[in-house]
KEKEDREN-867446 format. One record per residue (C-alpha): residue number from 1; x, y, z. Coordinates in steps of 0.05 Angstrom, whole numbers, padded with zeros to 5 digits. Layout:
! KEKEDREN-867446
<pt NUM; <X; Y; Z>>
...
! end
This chain:
! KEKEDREN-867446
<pt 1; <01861; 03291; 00498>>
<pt 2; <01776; 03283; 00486>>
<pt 3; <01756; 03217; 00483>>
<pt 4; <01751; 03187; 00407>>
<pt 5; <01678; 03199; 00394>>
<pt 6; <01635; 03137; 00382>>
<pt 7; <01619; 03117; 00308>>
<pt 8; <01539; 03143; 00286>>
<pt 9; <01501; 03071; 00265>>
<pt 10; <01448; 03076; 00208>>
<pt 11; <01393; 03018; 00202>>
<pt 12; <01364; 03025; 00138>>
<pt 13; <01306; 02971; 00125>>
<pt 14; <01259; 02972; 00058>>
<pt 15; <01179; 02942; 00059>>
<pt 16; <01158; 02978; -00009>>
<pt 17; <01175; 02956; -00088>>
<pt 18; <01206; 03019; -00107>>
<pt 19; <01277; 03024; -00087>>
<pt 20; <01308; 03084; -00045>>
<pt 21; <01366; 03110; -00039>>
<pt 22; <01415; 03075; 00014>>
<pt 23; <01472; 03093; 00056>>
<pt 24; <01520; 03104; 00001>>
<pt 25; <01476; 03162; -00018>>
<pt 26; <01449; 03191; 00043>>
<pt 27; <01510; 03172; 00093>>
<pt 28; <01541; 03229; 00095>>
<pt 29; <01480; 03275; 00099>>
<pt 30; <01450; 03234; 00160>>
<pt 31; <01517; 03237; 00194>>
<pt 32; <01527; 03319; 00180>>
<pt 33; <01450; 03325; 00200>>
<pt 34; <01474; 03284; 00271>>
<pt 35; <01532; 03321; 00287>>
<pt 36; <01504; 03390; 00275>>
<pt 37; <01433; 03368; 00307>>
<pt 38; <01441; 03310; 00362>>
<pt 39; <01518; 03299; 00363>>
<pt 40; <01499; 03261; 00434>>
<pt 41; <01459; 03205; 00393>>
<pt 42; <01485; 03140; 00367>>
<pt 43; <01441; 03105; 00316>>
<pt 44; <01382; 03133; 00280>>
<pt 45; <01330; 03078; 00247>>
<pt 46; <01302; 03098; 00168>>
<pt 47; <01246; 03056; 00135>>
<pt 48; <01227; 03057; 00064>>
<pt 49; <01147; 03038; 00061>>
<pt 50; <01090; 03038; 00011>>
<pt 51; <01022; 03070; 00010>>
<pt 52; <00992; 03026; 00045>>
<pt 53; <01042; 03019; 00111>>
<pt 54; <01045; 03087; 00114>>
<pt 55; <00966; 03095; 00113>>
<pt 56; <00968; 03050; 00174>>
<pt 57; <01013; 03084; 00208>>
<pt 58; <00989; 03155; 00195>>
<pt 59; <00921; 03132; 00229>>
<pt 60; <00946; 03101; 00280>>
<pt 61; <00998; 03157; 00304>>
<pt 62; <00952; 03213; 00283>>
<pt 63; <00885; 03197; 00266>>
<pt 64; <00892; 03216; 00191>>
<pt 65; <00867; 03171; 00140>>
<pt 66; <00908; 03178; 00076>>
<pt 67; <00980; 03167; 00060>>
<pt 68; <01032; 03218; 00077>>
<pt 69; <01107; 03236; 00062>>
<pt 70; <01152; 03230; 00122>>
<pt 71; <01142; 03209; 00194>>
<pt 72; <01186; 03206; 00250>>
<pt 73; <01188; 03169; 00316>>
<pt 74; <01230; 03198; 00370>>
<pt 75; <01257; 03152; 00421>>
<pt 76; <01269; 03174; 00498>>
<pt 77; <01326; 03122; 00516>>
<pt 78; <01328; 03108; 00596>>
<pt 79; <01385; 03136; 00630>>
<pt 80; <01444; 03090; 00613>>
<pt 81; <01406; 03062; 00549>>
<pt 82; <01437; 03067; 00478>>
<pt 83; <01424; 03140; 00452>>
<pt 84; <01381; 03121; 00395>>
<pt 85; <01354; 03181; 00366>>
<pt 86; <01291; 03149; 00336>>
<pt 87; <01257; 03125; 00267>>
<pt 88; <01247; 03155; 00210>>
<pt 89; <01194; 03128; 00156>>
<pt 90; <01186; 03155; 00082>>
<pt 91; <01130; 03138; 00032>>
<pt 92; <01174; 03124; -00027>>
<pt 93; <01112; 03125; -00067>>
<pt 94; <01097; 03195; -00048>>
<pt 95; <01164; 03212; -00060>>
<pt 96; <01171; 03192; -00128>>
<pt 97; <01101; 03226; -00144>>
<pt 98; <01127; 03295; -00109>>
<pt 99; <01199; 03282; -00153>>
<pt 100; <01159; 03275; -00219>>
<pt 101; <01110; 03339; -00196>>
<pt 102; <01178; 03383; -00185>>
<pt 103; <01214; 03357; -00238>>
<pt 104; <01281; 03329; -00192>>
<pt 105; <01301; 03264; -00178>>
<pt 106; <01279; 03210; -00132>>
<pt 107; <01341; 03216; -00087>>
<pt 108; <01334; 03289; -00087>>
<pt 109; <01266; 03291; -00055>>
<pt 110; <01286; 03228; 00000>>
<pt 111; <01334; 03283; 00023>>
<pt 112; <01287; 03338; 00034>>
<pt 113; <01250; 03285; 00067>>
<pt 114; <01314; 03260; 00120>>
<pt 115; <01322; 03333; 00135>>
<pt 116; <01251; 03345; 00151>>
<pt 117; <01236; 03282; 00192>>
<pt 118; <01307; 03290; 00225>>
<pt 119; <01296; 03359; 00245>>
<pt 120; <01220; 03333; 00275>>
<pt 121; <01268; 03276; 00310>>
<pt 122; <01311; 03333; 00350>>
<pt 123; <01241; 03361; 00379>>
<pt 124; <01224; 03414; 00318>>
<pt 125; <01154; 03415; 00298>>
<pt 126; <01126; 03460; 00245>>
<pt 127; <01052; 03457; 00261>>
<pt 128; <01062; 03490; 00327>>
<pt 129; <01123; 03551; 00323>>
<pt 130; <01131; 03606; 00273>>
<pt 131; <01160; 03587; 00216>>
<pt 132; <01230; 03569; 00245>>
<pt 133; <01231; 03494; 00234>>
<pt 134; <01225; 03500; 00164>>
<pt 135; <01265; 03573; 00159>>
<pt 136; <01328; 03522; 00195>>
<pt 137; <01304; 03469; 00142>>
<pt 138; <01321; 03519; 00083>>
<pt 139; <01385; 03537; 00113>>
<pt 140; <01413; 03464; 00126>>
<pt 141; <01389; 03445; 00049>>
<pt 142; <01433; 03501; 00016>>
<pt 143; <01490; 03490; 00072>>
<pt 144; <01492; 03405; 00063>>
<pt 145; <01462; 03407; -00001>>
<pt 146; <01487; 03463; -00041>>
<pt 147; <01425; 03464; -00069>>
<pt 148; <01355; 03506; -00080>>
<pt 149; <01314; 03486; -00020>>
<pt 150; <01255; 03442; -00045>>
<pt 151; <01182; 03486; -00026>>
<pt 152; <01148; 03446; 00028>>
<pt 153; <01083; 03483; 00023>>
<pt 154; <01057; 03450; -00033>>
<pt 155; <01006; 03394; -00024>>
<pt 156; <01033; 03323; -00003>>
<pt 157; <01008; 03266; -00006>>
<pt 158; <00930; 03269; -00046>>
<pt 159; <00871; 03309; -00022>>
<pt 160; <00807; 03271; 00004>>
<pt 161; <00762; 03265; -00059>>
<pt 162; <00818; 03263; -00114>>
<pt 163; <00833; 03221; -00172>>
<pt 164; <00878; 03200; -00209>>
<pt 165; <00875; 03220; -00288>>
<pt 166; <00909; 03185; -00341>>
<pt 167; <00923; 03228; -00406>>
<pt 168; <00930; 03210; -00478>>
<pt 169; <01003; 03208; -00476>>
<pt 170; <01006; 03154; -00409>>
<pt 171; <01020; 03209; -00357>>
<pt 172; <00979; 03204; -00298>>
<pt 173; <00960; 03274; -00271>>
<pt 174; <00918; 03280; -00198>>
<pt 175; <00858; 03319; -00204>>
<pt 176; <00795; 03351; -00160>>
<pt 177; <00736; 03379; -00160>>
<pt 178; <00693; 03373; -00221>>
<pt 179; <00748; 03339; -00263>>
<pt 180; <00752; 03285; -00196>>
<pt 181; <00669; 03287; -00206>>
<pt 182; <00666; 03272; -00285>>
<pt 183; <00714; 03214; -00268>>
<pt 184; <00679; 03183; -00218>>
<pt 185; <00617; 03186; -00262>>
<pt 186; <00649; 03157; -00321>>
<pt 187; <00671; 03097; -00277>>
<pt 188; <00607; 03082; -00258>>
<pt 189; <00580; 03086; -00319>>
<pt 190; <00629; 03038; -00353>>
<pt 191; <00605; 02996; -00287>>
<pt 192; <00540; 02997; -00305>>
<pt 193; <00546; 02976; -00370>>
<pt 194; <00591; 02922; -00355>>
<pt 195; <00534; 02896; -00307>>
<pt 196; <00485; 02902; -00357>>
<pt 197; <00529; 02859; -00406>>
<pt 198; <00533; 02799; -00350>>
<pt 199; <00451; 02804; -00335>>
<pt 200; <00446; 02798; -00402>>
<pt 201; <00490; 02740; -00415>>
<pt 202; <00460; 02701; -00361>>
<pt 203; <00393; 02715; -00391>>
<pt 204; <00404; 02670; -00463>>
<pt 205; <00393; 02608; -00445>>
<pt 206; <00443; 02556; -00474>>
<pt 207; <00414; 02499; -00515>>
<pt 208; <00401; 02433; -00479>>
<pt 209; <00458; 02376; -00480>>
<pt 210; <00433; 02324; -00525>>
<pt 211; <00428; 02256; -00475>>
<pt 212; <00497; 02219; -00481>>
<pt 213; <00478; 02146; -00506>>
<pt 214; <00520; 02088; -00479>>
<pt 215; <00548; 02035; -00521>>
<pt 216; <00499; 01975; -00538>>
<pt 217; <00445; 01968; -00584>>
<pt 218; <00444; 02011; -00653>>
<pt 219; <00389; 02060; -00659>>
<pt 220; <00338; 02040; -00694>>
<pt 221; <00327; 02065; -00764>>
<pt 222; <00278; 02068; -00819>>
<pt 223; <00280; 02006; -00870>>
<pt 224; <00303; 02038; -00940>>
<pt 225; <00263; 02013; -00995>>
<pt 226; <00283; 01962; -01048>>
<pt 227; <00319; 01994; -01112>>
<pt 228; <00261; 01992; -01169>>
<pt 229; <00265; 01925; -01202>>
<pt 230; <00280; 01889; -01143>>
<pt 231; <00237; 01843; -01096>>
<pt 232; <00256; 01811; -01039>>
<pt 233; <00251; 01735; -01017>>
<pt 234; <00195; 01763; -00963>>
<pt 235; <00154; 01781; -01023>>
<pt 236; <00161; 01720; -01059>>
<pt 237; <00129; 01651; -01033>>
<pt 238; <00143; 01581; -01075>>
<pt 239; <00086; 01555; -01114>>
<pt 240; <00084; 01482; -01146>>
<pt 241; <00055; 01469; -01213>>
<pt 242; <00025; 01401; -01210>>
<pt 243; <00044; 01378; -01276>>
<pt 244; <00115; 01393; -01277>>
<pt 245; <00118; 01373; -01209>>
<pt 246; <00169; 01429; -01188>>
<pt 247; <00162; 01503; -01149>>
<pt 248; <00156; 01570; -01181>>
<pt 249; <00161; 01642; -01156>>
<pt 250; <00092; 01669; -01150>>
<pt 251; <00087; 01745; -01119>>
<pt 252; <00045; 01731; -01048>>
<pt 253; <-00028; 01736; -01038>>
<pt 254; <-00068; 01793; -01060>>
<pt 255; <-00021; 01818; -01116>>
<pt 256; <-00056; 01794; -01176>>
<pt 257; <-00123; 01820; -01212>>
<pt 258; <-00177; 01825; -01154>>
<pt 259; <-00124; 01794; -01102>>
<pt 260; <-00122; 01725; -01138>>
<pt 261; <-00058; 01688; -01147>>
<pt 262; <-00029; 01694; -01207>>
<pt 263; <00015; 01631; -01230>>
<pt 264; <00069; 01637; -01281>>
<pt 265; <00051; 01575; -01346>>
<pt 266; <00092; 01514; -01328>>
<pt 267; <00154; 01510; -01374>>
<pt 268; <00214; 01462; -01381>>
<pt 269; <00229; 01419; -01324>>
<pt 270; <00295; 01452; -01281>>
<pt 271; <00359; 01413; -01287>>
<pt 272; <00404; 01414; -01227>>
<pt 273; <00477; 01402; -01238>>
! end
């Protein structure tokens, strides 16, 4: 009787904000993919990453600067070691963006994407045979799939130089060449401007803070002058007539004819209560 074979372990980790697909959805498609492929291995590692991970790791691994779609990591257990096949890691932003440019789903293109990096896993490698990495590709998508093969020869990731476009209706679109040109223009212009606004804003000069006065004093202010008909006390000194023998109010010096004083005629003596 052959021995019971051992169960095939997935780790599935996520460091991106868009959300893959999991086990429940690519399970059975890793596990067919391992027992046509590998059936020796154990455990096979898949990573969900952003842009900017992926970037990194591109760079690092391969000396390419920009973002791709799938890399893999195969692992060469020691004699006696757990037969991990390796890792797997998949830009789910470039996977979405490659979905939306074919018109499929998300999950759809992850798959195209296991089948590609698990074939590079088992020791395939496009870049250096003839064509029969992805010819096997094509075959194991209609066979596990039963579905249309997705083309691999179209562009991946975004070409050095190109920009993203968005239209009228809120779809973004990638573009090159002149269109990637005009756009970078634009964006400096709307740069420039935005600098001039900020020179120019610094320029006008605000208007000084009037000095904060603390509590004490009142300001001084202007005397207002008497209401017409109306003399003060300051203007008026006390005069005594000599025959009645009592004070009068006499205007002060200097505001009779020629500056003389002018005294009132003496009349009936005052009575005080």
């Amino acid at each position: 009787m052959p021995p019971k074979p051992l169960p095939f372990k997935i780790d599935w980790s996520t460091r991106c904000t868009l959300r893959g697909p999991a086990e429940g959805s690519l399970g059975e498609l890793v596990q067919a993919l391992r027992d046509r492929l590998a059936p020796h291995a154990l455990g096979v590692s898949i990573s969900y990453v952003d842009d900017r991970i992926m970037r990194r790791l591109n760079r690092e691994h391969r000396g390419i600067d920009q973002t791709t779609d799938v890399l893999s990591f195969p692992s060469e257990p020691e004699k006696g070691a757990f037969p991990h096949l390796g890792d797997l890691v998949i830009s789910l932003p470039v996977a979405d963006r490659m979905a939306k440019k074919l018109g499929v789903s998300r999950r759809r293109e992850v798959q195209t994407l296991v089948i590609h990096g698990f074939l590079h896993l088992c020791g395939y490698d496009h870049e250096k045979d003839q064509g029969e990495m992805l010819a096997l590709q094509t075959t194991l998508e209609r066979e596990l799939l039963q579905e249309e093969p997705l083309p691999m020869a179209l562009k991946r990731g975004r070409k050095p130089g190109s920009k993203v476009k968005v239209q009228k209706d809120g779809t973004r679109v990638v573009v090159t060449g002149r269109a990637a040109q005009a756009l970078v223009q634009k964006e400096q212009a709307r740069k420039a401007r935005a600098s001039e606004k900020t020179k120019t804003a610094r320029k006008v000069r605000k208007p000084a803070p009037q000095p904060h006065r603390a509590p004490g004093r009142p300001r001084k202010s202007a005397t207002p002058d008497p209401p017409p008909g109306l003399r003060h006390r300051s203007h008026l000194r006390r005069a005594r007539d000599p025959q009645r023998g009592h004070r009068l109010n006499r205007p002060s010096k200097g505001s009779g004819p020629r500056g003389k004083m002018a005294i009132w005629p003496a009349g009936p003596p005052l009575e005080f209560a």
